[in-house]
N, C-alpha and C positions, 0 to 999 in steps of 0.2 A: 439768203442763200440756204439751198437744203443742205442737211448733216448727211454723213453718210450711209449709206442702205445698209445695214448690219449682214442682210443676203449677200448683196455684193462680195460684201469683203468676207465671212465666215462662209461663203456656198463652197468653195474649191475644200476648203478643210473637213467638210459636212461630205464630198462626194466621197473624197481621199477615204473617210473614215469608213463608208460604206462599201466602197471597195478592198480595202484593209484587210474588215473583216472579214468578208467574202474569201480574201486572200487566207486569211487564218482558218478558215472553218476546212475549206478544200485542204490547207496542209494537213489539218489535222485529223478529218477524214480520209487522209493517206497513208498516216502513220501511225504510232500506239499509243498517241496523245487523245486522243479521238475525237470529233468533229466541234461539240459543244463546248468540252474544255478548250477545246483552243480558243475558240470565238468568246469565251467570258473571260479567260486572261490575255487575251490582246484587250478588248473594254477594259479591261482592271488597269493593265500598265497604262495606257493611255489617259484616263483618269489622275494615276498617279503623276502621270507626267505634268500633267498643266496646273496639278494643286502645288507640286513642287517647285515650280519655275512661274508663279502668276508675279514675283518680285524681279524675276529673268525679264519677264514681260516688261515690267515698267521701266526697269533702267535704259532695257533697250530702245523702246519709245524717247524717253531723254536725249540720249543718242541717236537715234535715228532723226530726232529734228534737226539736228546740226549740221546730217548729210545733206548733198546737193538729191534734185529727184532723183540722175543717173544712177547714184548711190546708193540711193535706199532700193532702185531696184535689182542694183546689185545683189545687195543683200537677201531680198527678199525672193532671189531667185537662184544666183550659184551660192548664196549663205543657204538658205535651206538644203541645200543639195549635199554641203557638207554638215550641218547638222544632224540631218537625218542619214546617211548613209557611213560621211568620217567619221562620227562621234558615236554615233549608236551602234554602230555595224563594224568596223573598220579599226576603230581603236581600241576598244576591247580587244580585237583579235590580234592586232600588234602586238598589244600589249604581253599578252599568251606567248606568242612566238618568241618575239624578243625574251623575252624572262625565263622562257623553258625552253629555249633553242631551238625552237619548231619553223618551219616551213610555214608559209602563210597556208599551203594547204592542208597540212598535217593539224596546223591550228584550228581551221574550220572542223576537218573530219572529226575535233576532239570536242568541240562544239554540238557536234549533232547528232556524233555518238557517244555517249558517256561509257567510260572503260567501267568494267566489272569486275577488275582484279586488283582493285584497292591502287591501283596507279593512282595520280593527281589525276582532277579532273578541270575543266576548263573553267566551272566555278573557284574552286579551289587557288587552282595558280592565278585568277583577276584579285580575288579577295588579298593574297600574298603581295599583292602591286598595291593592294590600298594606300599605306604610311605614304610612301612617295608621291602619289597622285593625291592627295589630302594635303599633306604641304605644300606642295605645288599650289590645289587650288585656294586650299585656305590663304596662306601668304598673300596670292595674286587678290582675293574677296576681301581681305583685313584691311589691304593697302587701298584700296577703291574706299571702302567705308571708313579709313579716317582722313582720307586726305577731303572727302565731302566732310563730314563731320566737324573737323577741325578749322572748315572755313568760315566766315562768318558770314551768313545770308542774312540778305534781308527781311524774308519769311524765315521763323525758326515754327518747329513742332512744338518740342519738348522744352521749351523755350527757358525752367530751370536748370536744367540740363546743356539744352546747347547752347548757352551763353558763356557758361564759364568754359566749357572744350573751346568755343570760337577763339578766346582770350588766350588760351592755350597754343591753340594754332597760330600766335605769332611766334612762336618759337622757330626757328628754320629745321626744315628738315622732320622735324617732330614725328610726321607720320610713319617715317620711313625707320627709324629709330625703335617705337613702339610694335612694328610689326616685324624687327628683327629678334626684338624680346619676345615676343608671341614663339617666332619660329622657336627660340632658342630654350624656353620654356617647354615650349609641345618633344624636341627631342629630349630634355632633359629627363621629363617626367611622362611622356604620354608613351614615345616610342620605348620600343625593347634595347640592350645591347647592343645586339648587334644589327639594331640600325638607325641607329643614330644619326650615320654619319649621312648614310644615303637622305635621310629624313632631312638635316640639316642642308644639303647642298640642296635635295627639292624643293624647300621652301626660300632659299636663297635665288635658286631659276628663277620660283614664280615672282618675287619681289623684281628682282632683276627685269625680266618679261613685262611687268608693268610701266617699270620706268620708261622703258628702251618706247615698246608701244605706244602709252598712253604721250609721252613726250614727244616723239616726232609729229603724233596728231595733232598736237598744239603749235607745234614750230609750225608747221608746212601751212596748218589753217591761219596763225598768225600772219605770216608770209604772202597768202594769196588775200586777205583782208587787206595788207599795207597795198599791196599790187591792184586790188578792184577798187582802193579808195582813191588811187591816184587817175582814173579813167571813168566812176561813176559815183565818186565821191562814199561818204562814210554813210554803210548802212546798217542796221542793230539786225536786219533778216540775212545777213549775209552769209551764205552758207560753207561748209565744206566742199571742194572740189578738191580733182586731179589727184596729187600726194598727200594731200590733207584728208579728203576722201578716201584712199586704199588704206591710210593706216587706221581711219576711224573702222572701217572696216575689218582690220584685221583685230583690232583692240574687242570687235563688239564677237568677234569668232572665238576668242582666245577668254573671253569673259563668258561666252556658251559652252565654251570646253569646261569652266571652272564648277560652272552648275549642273551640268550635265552626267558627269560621273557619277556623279552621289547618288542620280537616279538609277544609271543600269546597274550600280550596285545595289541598290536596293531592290532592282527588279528581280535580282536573284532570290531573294525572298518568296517570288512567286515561283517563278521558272527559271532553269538553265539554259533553254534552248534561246538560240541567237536570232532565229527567222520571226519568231513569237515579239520578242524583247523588242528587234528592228522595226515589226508592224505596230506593235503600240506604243514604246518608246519614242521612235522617230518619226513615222508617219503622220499616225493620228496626234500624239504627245506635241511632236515639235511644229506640224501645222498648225495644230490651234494656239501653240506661243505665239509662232509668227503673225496667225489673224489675228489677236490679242493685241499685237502689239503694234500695228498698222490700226487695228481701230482705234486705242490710244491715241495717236497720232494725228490720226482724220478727223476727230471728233473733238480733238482739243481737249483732253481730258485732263489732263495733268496742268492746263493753264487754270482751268475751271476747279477741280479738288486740288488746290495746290498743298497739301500734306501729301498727294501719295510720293511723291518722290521721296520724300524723308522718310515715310514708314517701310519704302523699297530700301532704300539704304541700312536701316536700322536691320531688316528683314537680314541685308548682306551680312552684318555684323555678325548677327546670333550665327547665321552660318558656317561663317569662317570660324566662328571660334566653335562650332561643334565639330565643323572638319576637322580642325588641331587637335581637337579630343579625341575624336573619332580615331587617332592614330594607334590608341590605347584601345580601353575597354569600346565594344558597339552601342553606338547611338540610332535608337529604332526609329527607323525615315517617318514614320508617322509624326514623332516628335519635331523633325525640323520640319514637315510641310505644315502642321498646327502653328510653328511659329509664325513661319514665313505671313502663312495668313491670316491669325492675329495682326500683327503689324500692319500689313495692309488693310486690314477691314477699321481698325484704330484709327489708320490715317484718315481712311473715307468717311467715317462718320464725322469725325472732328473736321473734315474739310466740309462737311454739310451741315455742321453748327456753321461753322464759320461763316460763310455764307448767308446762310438765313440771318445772321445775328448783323453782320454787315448790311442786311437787306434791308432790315427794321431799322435801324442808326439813319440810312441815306432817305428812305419815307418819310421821317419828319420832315429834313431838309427839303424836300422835292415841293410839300405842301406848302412848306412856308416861304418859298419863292411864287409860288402860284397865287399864293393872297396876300402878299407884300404886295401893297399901292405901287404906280409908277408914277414918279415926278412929286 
């Protein structure tokens, strides 16, 4: 059976990006950004986007094999739609509005045109929303990475490491425990005064959010498991459907929200402007997640390097715990996209020892069946 054509599946992300740009270049040829600068910082966010999220990539892939097909192309069709337009475009500007009491369109006009008279500006008032969208995401990232962590697989990585966490993980509840000390630590010491409280309650949502989510996915896919094994008996490929399917869904939306801020925070670093951010952020950024993460998928990769899923997880950890930091003093996005891809690049070599090293072991055997006498 052939593997997947790599064109197939990256060509849509590849046109996206070329029209994008196109898109950038014209705004920017219209405005007092001017033509080239636009067009080398949409490439710049857009780059940013996919070294920050290549661990977004893999857990998704994880998840997305558990969905039925309907599902994944759910995903892969109204989830991009709100990736790239709710989260990149969309929320930020909520966010603006809600928090400065602005009008969705008084929030954009603040967006694209920056006040010159020392008013807040649209960077300004997002950065002010960080603590709370950090605990939110961090908490909702922390609780994913110890309830994986804590459990005991039968593949481990860091196998000094995750042996004694596994052992730990029979403790009940434990994940959930540890990540309310996390929240309760990060207001203590990372937020200011007076926000504590707000910081504490956002990181209690995003705990909260996970449970609610990540639990109905497991009920409802439980449920339709007992239900297909009674009509075509017990299968180990048995997928997500129906209500198991929307919340895997909504869990894999609400885990893009979680990674996804860090980035148009950090795109501020390059630009303010929101049309710039939306075209390499979401566009080009969040396409090439998506094609990322459907070639994962096609291609079996994650059965084949069986580390990357743990050095994805581990990838989440460092995250979540620099978002709780991030509430305090600034952590420069350079630093957590180096992380993220350390880890991952960790896991993939060591899953290609692995491999090879399994490969030589099964060789002897294979010859020595071949020149074992019969009879």
């Amino acid at each position: 059976m052939k593997g997947p054509q790599p064109v197939r599946i990256f060509g849509l992300s590849i046109v996206v990006t070329i029209m994008s740009l196109i898109v950038a270049f014209a705004y920017g040829a219209q405005g007092s950004m001017g033509a080239l600068k636009a067009l080398a910082l949409c490439a710049i966010l857009g780059i940013l986007e996919v070294s920050l999220s290549f661990d977004n990539a893999v857990i998704n892939a994880t998840v997305l094999q558990r969905m039925s097909e309907f599902w994944q192309k759910i995903f892969l069709t109204v989830g991009i739609l709100i990736a790239v337009f709710g989260m990149r475009l969309v929320f930020p500007l909520a966010i603006v509005w809600i928090t400065a009491g602005l009008n969705p369109k008084e929030a954009l006009d603040l967006a694209l045109n920056p006040p010159t008279d020392g008013s807040p500006t649209y960077e300004s008032l997002l950065t002010a929303a960080h603590p709370q969208i950090a605990a939110f995401g961090g908490a909702f990232l922390l609780l994913l990475f110890l309830n994986f962590i804590l459990e005991d697989h039968e593949i481990k990585w860091l196998t000094w490491l995750e042996k004694p966490l596994a052992k730990l993980g029979k403790l009940d509840m434990l994940a959930v425990v540890l990540t309310l000390v996390g929240i309760v630590l990060a207001a203590e010491f990372a937020a200011s005064e007076d926000e504590r409280s707000t910081v504490l309650l956002a990181g209690i949502l995003g705990l909260v959010t996970y449970v609610v989510v990540d639990g109905l996915g497991s009920l409802f896919h439980t449920e339709e498991m007992i239900e297909e094994s009674e009509h075509t008996g017990p299968s180990e490929l048995a997928k997500a459907t129906g209500k198991a399917g929307f919340f895997l869904f909504l869990y894999l939306e609400v885990l893009d929200a979680s990674f996804s801020f860090d980035g148009v925070i950090g795109a501020f670093a390059i630009t303010s402007d929101p049309i710039i951010i939306a075209l390499g952020l979401g566009l080009i950024g969040a396409m090439f997640v998506r094609s990322i993460t459907v070639y994962l998928v096609r291609k079996g990769t994650l059965n084949e390097y069986v580390y990357l899923e743990h050095g994805a997880h581990w990838a989440i950890g460092a995250l979540a715990i620099i978002l709780l930091v991030s509430i305090g003093p600034h952590v420069n996005e350079l630093v957590t996209g180096l992380v993220g891809v350390a880890f991952i690049g960790a896991a993939f070599i060591t899953s290609i020892i692995r491999n090879k090293r399994e490969g030589d072991n099964d060789e002897p055997v294979a010859l020595e069946k071949e020149t074992t006498p019969v009879g």
